[in-house]
C-alpha positions as CSV (number, residue, x, y, z in Angstrom):
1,X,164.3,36.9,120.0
2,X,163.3,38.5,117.0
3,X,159.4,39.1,117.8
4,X,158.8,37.0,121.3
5,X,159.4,39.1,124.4
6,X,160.1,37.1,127.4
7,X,157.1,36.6,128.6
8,X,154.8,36.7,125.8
9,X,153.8,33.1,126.4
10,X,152.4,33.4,130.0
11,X,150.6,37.3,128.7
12,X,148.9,35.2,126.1
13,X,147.9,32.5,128.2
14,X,146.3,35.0,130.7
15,X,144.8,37.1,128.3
16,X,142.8,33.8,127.2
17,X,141.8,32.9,130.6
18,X,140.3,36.2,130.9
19,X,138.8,36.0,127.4
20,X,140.4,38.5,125.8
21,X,138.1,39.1,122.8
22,X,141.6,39.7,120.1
23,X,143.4,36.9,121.4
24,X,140.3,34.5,121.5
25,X,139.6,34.9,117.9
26,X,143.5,35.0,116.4
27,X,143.6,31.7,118.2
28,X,140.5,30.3,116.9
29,X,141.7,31.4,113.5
30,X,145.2,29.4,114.0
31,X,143.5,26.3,115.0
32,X,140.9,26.4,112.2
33,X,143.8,25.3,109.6
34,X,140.8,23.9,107.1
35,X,141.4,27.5,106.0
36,X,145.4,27.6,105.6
37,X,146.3,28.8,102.3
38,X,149.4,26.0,102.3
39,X,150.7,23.3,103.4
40,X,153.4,25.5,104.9
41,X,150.7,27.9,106.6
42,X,148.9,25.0,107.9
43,X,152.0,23.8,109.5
44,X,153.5,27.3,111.1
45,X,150.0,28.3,112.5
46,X,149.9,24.6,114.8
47,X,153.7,25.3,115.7
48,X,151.9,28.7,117.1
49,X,149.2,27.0,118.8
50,X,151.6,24.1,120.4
51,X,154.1,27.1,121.5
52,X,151.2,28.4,123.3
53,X,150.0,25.2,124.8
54,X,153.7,24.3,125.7
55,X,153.5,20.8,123.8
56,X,157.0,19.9,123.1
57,X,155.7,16.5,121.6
58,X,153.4,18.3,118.8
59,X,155.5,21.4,117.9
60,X,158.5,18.6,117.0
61,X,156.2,17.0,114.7
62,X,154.6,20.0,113.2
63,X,158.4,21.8,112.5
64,X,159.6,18.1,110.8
65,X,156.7,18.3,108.5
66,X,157.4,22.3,108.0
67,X,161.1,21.5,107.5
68,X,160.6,18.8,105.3
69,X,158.3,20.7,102.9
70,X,160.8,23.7,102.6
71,X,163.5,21.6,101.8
72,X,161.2,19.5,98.9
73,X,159.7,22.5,98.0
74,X,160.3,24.5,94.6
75,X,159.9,28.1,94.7
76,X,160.5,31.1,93.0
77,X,162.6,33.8,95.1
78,X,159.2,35.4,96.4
79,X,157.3,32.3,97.5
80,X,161.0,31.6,98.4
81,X,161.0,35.0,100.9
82,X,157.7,34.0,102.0
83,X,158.8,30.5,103.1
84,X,161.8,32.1,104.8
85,X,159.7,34.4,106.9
86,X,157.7,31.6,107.9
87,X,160.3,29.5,108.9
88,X,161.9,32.6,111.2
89,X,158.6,32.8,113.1
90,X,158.6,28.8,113.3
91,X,161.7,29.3,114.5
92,X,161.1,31.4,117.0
93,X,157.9,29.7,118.5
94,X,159.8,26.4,119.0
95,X,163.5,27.2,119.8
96,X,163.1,26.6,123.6
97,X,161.0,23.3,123.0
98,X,163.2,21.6,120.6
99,X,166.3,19.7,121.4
100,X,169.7,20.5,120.1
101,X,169.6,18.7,116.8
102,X,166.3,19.8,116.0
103,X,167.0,23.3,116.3
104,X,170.3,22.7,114.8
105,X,168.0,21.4,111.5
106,X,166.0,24.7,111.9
107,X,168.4,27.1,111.8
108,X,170.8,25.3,109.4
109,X,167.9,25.1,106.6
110,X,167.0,29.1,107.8
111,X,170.7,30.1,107.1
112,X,170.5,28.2,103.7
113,X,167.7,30.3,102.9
114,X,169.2,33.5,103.3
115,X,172.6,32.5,101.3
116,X,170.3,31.3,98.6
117,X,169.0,35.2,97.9
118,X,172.6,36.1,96.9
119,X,172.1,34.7,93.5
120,X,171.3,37.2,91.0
121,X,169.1,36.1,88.0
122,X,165.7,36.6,86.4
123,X,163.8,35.3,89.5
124,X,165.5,37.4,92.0
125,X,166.2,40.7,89.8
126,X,168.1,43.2,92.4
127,X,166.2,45.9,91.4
128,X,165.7,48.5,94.4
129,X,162.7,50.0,92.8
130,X,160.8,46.9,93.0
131,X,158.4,45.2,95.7
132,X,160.5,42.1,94.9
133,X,163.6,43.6,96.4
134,X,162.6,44.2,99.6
135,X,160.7,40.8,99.5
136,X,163.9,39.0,99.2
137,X,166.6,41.1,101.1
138,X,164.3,41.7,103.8
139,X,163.8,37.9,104.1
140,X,167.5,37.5,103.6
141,X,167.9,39.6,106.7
142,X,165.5,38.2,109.0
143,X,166.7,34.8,108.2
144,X,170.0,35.9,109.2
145,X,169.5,37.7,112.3
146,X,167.7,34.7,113.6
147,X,170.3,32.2,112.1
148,X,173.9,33.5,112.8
149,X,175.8,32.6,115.3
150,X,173.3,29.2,116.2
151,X,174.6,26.0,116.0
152,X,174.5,24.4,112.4
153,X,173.8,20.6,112.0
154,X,177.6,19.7,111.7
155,X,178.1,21.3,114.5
156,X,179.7,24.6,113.9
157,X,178.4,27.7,114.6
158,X,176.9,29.6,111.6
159,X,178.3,32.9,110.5
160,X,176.2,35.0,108.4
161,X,178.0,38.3,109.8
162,X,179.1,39.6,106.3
163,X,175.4,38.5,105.0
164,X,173.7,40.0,107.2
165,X,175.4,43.8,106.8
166,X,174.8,42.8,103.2
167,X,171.4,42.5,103.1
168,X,170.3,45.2,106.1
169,X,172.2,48.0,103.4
170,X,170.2,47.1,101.2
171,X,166.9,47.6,103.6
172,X,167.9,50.7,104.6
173,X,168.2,51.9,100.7
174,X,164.7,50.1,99.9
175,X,162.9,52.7,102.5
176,X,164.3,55.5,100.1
177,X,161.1,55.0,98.5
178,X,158.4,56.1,101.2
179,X,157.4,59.6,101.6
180,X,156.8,62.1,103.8
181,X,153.3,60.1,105.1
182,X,155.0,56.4,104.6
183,X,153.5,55.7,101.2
184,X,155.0,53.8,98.1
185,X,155.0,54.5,94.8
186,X,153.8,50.6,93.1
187,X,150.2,51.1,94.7
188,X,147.6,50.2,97.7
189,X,148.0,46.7,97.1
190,X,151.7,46.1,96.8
191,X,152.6,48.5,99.6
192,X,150.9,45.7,101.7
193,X,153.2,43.1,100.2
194,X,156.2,45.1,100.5
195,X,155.7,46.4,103.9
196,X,154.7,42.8,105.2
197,X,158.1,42.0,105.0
198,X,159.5,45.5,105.9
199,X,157.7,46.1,108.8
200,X,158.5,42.7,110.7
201,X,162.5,43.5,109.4
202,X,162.1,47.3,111.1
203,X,160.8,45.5,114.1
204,X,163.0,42.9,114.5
205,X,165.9,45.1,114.2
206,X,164.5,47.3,117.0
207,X,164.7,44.1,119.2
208,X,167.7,42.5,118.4
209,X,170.2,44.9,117.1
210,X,168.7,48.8,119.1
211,X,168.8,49.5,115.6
212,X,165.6,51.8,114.4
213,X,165.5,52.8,110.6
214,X,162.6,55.0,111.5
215,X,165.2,57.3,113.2
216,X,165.6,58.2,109.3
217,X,163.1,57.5,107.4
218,X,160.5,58.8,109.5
219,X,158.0,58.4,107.2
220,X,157.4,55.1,108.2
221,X,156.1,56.1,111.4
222,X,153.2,57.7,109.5
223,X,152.1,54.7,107.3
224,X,149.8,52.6,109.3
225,X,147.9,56.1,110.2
226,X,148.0,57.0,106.1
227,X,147.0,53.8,105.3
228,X,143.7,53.7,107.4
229,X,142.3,56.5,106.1
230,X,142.1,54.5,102.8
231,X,140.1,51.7,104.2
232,X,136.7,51.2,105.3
233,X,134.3,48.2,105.6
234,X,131.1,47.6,104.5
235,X,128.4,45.3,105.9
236,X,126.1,42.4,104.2
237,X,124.3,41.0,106.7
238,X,126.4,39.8,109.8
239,X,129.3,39.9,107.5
240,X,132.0,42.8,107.4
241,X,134.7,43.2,104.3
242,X,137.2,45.7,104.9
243,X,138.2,47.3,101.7
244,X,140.8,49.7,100.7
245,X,141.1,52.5,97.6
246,X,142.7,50.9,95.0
247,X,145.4,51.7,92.8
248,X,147.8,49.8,90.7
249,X,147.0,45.8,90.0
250,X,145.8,45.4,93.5
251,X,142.4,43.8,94.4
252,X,140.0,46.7,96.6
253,X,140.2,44.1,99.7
254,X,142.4,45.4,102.2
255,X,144.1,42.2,103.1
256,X,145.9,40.5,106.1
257,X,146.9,41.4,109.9
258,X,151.0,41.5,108.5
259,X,151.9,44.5,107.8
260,X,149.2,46.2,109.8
261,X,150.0,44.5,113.4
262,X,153.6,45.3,112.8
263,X,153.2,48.7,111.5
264,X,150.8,49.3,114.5
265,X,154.6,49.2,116.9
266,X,156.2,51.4,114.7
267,X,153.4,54.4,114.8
268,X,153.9,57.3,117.0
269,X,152.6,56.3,121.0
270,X,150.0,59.0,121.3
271,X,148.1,57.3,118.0
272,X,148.6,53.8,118.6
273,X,145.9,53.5,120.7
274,X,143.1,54.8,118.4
275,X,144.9,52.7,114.9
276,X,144.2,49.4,116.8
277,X,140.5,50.1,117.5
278,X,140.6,50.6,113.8
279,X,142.2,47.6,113.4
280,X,139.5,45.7,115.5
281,X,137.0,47.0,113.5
282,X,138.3,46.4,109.7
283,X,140.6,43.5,110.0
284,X,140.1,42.3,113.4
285,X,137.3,40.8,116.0
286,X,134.6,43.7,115.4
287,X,135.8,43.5,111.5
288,X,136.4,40.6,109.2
289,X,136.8,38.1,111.8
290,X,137.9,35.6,109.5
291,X,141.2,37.7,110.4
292,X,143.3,36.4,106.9
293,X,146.6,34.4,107.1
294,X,148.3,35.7,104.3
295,X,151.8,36.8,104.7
296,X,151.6,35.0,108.0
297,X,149.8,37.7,109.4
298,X,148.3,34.9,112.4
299,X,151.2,34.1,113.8
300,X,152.8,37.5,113.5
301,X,149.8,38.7,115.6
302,X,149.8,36.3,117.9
303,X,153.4,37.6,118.7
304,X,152.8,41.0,118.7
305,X,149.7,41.8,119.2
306,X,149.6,44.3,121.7
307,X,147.7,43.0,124.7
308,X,147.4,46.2,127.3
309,X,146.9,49.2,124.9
310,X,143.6,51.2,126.1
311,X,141.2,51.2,123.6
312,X,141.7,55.1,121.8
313,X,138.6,57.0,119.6
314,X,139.7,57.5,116.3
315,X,137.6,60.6,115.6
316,X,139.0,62.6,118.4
317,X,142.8,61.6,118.1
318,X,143.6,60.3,114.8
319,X,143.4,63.2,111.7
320,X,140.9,62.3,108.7
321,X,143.3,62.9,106.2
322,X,146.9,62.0,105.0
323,X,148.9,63.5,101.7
324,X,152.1,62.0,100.6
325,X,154.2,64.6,99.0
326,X,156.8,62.4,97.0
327,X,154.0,60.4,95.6
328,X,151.3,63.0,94.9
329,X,149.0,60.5,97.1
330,X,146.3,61.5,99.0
331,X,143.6,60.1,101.7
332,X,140.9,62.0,103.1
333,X,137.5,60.4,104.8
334,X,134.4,62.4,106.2
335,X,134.4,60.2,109.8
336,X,135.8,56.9,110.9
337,X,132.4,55.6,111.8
338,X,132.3,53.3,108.4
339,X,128.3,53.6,108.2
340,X,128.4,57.3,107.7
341,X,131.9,57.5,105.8
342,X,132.8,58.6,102.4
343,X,136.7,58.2,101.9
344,X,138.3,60.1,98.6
345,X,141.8,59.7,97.1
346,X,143.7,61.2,94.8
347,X,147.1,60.1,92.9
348,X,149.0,62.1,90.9
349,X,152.0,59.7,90.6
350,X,154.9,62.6,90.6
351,X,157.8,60.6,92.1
352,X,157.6,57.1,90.4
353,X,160.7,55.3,90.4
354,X,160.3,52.3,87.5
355,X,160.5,49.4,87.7
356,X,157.6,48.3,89.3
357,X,153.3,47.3,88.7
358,X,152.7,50.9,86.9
359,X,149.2,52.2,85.4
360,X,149.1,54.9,83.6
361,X,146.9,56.9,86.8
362,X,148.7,60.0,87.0
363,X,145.6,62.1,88.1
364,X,143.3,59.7,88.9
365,X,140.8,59.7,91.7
366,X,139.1,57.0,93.9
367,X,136.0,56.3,96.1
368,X,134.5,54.8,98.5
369,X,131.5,55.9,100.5
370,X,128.6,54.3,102.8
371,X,129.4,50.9,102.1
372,X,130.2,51.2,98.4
373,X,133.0,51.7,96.0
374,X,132.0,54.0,93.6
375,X,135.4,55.3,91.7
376,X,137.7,52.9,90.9
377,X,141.1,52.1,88.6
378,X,141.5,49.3,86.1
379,X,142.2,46.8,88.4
380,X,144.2,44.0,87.7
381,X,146.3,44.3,84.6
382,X,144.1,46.8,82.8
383,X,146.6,49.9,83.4
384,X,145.4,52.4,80.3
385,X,144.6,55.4,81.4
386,X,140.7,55.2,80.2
387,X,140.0,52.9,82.7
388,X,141.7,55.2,85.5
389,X,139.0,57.4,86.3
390,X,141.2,60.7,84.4
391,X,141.2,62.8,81.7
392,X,143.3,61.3,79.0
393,X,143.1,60.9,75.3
394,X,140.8,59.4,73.4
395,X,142.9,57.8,71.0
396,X,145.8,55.6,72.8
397,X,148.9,57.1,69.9
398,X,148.4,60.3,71.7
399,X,149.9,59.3,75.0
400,X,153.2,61.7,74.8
401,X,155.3,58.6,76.5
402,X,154.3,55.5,78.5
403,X,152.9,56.0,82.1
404,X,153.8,60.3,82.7
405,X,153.7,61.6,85.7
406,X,151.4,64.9,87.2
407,X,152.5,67.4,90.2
408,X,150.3,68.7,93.3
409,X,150.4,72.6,92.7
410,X,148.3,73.4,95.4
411,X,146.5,71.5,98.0
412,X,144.1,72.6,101.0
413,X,142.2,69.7,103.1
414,X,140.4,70.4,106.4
415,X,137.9,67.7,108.3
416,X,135.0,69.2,105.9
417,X,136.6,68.8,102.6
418,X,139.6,69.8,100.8
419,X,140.8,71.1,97.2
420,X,144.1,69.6,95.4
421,X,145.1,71.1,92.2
422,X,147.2,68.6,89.6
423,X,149.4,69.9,87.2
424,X,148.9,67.5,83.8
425,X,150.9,68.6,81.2
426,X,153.3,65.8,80.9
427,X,150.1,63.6,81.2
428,X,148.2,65.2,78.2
429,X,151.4,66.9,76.2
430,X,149.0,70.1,76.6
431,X,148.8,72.4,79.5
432,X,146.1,70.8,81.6
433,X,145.0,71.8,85.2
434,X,143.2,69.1,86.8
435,X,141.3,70.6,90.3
436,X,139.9,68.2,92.7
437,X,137.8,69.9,95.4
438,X,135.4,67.8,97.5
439,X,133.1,68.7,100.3
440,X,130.9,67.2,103.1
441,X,128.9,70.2,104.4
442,X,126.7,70.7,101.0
443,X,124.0,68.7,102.4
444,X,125.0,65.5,100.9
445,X,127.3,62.7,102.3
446,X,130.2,63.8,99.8
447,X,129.7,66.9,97.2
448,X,132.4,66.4,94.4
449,X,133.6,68.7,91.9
450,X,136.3,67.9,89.2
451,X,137.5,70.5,86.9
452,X,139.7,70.3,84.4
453,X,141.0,73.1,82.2
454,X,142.8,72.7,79.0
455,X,144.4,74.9,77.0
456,X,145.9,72.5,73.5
457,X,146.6,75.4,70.7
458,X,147.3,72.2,68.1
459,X,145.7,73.5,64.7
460,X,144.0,69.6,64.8
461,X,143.5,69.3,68.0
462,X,143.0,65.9,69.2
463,X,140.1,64.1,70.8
464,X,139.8,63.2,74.4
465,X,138.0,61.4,76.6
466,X,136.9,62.0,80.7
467,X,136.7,58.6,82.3
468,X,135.0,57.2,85.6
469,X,135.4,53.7,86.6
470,X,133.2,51.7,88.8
471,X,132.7,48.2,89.8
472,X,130.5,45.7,87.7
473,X,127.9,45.2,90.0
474,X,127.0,49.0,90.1
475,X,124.1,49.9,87.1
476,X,124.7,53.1,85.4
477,X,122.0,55.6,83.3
478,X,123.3,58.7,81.0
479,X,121.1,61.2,81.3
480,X,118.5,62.1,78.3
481,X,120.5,65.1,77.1
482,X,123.9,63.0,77.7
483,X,125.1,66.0,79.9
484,X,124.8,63.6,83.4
485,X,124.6,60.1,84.8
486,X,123.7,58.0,88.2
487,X,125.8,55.2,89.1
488,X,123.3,53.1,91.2
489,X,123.8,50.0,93.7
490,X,120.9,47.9,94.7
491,X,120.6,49.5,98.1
492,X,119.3,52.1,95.8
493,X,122.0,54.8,96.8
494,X,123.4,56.4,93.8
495,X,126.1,58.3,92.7
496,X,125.1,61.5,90.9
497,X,127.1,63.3,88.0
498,X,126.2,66.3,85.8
499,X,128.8,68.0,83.3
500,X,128.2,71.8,84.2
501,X,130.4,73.3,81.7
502,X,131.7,71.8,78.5
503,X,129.1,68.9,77.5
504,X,130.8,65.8,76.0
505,X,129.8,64.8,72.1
506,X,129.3,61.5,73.6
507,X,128.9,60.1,76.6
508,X,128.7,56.4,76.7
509,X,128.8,53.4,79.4
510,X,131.4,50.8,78.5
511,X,132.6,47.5,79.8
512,X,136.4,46.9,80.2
513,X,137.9,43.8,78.9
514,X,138.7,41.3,81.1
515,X,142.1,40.7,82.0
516,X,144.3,38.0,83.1
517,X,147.7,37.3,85.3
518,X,150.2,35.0,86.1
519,X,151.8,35.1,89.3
520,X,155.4,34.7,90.0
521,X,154.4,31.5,91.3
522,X,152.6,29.9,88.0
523,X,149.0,30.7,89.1
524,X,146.6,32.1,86.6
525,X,143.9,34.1,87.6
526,X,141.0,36.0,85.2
527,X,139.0,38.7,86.1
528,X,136.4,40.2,85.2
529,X,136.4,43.7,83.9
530,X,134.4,46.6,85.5
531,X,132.5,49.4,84.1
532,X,133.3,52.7,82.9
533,X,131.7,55.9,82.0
534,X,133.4,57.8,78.7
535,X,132.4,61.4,77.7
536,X,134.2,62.3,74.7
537,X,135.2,65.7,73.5
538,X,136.0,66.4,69.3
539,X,137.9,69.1,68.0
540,X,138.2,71.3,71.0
541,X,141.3,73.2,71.3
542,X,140.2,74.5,74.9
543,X,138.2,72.4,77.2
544,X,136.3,73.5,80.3
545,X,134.9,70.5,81.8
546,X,133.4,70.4,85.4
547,X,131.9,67.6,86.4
548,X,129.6,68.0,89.8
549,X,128.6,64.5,91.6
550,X,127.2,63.8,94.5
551,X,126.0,60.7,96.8
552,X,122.4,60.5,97.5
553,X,119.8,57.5,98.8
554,X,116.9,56.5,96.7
555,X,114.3,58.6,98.2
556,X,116.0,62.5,96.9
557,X,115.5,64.1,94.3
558,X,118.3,64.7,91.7
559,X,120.3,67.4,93.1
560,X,120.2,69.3,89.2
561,X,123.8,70.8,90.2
562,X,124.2,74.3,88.3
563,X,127.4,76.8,88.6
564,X,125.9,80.5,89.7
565,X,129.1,82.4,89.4
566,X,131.8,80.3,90.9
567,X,129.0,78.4,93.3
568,X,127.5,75.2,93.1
569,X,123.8,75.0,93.7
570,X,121.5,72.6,94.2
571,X,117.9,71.5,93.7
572,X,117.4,71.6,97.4
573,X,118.6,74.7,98.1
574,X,121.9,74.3,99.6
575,X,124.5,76.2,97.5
576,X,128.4,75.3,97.5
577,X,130.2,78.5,97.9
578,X,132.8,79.0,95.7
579,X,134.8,75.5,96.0
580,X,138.3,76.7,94.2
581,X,138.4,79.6,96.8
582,X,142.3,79.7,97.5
583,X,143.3,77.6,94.5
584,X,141.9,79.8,91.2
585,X,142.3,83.4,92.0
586,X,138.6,85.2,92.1
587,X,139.8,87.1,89.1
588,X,140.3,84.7,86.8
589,X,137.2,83.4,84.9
590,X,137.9,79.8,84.6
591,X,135.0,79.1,81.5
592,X,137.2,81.4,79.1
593,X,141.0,81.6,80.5
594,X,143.2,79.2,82.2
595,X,144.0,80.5,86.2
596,X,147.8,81.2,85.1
597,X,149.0,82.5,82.0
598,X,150.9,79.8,79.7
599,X,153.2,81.2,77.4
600,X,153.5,77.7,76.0
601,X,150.9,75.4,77.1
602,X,152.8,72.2,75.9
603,X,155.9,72.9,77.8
604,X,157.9,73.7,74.7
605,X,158.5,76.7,72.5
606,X,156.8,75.4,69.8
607,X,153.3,74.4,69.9
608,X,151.9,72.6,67.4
């Protein structure tokens, strides 16, 4: 078996006598198929349930209708991948209650799968840099390691031998692309589609062939861990939505139990134990509830999910922060209780590998705080860089080439804050430091300071503008003297901003546009574009903008940031002592001179 251990069945059946609080609601959630996605979802989550009731009867009936559909069915090679992974853990549930020639038609129409992902053509491009490679390779691979060797319906025993080394090299390539702390380069959303098919291949290959590709691309181990500290809930009543920072045509929802559940197994022991009391508390029974079926993430649990793990604390054995050095990507929250957290991330895009979903975010920041997302991207197909919560250019024919990348120079995060310096010259075709230092010991739930210094030495220099996204439903205000704002929610906490160096010529609230996609699968979905702050700069060959915000409630005062020297201090008396300490040398005066000394500030000989 790929997922099923021997006795799953009779742990699971215990676990509900004894009302296991996980296992009561993932069953609930199978039964209640008014809320299946498909026809196809409806269908695998009763084979669950009638595996676990051991009715032979209904599970016959249930895989008929899910065979039937898969064989009428017309998909593109991803809803294709997704079809084969459901019929693997269909497979898997009803094997031993089936007879001969029923499994027989299961596996025969599971090994048809897999062959049909050898064809190459514009719906299954074999691209390795691409969430849709490992999509159909790793279902190509699953659907042969449950398929070979079973008897077909002509009686023959299926050989996908030759397949299946085919498709696991190419698995093994496709984890090339996760860094040092597990993350991927096309963003928080499609790392979740690409690992829900990953993580169930790692696993299965663990089971059935002692195979781990962990053992080398150890990274992996490290994902679920980096991926937490991205994702927080917030609260509306009884109701909890679990949301994650965003980056890269992905939604802010965090989504479904696969690949979390999976990558859960694949996380070092010692912190396995603390991730799934996370996981009960975004996604799971103390979380959502609703606990989401996408990707098949209900049955996947309810194979899986592990049923004897002590319950761990996340704030005394899990770290608060994560930074992926191939991808420039960083997490870093203020606590894992979600009513008190802020979590911040960073992005500074230095490793990616196209093709794939690309914005151009190289530098851009996001978040979330106390219920709230308050720095955001572009969302869905709006990838610009003004809508990326960066400094970029004003005017979009300055862009030196589509979608640059920036590099980490320097980097410093403890459990009160942190400071990451970004290196944008390939970004802005100007030498451009970009510092990002954040603190939560300044008397406010998050302190943030943003710096960036650049140095252009055009003769015209060119216009730019410093962006900050946030959702529509937030209300902004520019300040009188158009040197601040406040980002507000109607809980009446706001987010605070005041330029402390440099003052923009204009700084203005816009609306994106709204934008629109079509899926691989023919849907067509519009959404609606969020807000965005814009403070524009004009015939500035140096800039020296600093922009101070800070989270506050509706009963404080502004907190009137002002820089004293290389400290931050506020209205009520707390002062921020020196927040680049370590990353700009205390010699350097950062309102006249850049912290280095560029010869060429472009990158090339000749400046313009």
């Amino acid at each position: 078996m790929l997922f099923l251990s021997p006795d799953r069945k009779r742990a699971l059946q215990q676990a509900i006598r004894t009302q296991d609080p996980d296992i009561t609601a993932l069953v609930a959630a199978l039964k209640d198929t008014e809320s299946c996605d498909s026809a196809a979802e409806k269908w695998l989550n009763c084979i669950a349930i009638d595996w676990l009731e051991d009715n032979a009867t209904s599970i016959s009936n249930h895989c008929k209708e899910l065979l039937a559909l898969v064989q009428t069915e017309t998909l593109l090679d991803l809803g294709r991948a997704n079809q084969t992974l459901g019929m693997v853990l269909a497979y898997e549930f009803s094997k031993d209650l089936l007879v001969p020639a029923e499994r027989a038609a299961m596996a025969s129409e599971i090994a048809n799968l897999a062959r049909s992902f050898l064809d190459i053509r514009e719906g299954n491009p074999h691209i390795v840099t691409n969430n849709w490679f490992m999509l159909t390779h790793g279902a190509c691979l699953l659907g042969c390691l449950v398929a070979n060797g079973e008897l077909a319906t002509d009686g023959s025993r299926i050989d996908l031998e030759d397949l299946q080394e085919w498709a696991l090299e190419r698995c093994d390539a496709f984890c090339q692309h996760f860094g040092n702390a597990g993350l991927y380069h096309e963003g928080s959303g499609y790392i979740c589609y690409t690992l829900c098919m990953l993580a169930p291949v790692i696993l299965a290959l663990q089971n059935r062939c002692d195979l781990d590709l962990t053992s080398e691309h150890t990274g992996l181990r490290k994902t679920l861990h980096s991926m937490m500290v991205g994702v927080s809930t917030a609260k509306a009543g009884e109701k909890i939505t679990a949301y994650m920072l965003d980056w890269n045509d992905a939604g802010r929802h965090a989504g479904s139990l696969n690949p979390y559940i999976p990558l859960l197994l694949l996380s070092p022991k010692e912190l396995q134990p603390a991730l799934l009391h996370r996981l009960r508390v975004t996604l799971g029974a103390q979380g959502e509830r609703r606990l989401r079926c996408a990707y098949k993430g209900l049955p996947m649990a309810l194979a899986i999910w592990p049923l004897d793990m002590p319950s761990g604390d996340p704030e005394t054995d899990l770290p608060r922060w994560a930074m992926d050095n191939r991808h420039g990507l960083g997490y870093w929250r203020s606590a894992w209780d979600d009513r008190k957290a802020v979590v911040f991330g960073w992005y500074a895009r230095t490793t990616y590998a196209a093709p794939g979903h690309s914005h151009d975010d190289a530098g851009s920041i996001r978040m979330f705080g106390l219920g709230q997302t308050w720095i955001c991207g572009g969302g869905q197909a709006r990838g610009k860089a003004i809508w990326q919560s960066v400094l970029t250019h004003l005017n979009e024919e300055d862009r030196p080439r589509k979608h640059p990348n920036a590099f980490v120079f320097c980097k410093k995060l403890t459990a009160e804050g942190g400071c990451v310096g970004l290196e944008m010259r390939q970004v802005l075709d100007a030498y451009c430091e970009r510092y990002l230092t954040w603190s939560s010991t300044a008397g406010f739930p998050i302190a943030l300071a943003v710096l960036d210094l650049l140095d252009e030495h055009r003769l015209e220099p060119r216009p730019y503008t410093w962006n900050l996204s946030f959702p529509s439903e937030l209300c902004v205000d520019i300040d009188a003297d158009g040197a601040g704002f406040r980002v507000t929610n109607k809980e009446k906490l706001s987010l605070v901003g005041r330029f402390l160096l440099d003052v923009p010529d204009q700084l203005n609230a816009c609306v994106m546009p709204s934008s629109t996609r079509t899926f691989s699968g023919g849907k067509r979905v519009e959404y609606i574009g969020d807000h965005y702050i814009s403070g524009e700069f004009h015939h500035r060959r140096n800039l020296r903008i600093l922009v101070a915000m800070t989270l506050i409630n509706g009963g404080q005062a502004h907190p009137d940031p002002r820089l004293v020297g290389r400290d931050i201090q506020f209205a009520n008396g707390q002062t921020w002592k020196d927040p680049y300490k370590g990353a700009i040398i205390e010699s350097a005066d950062f309102r006249t001179m850049l912290p280095n000394l560029q010869r060429y500030p472009s990158g090339s000989k000749i400046d313009h």
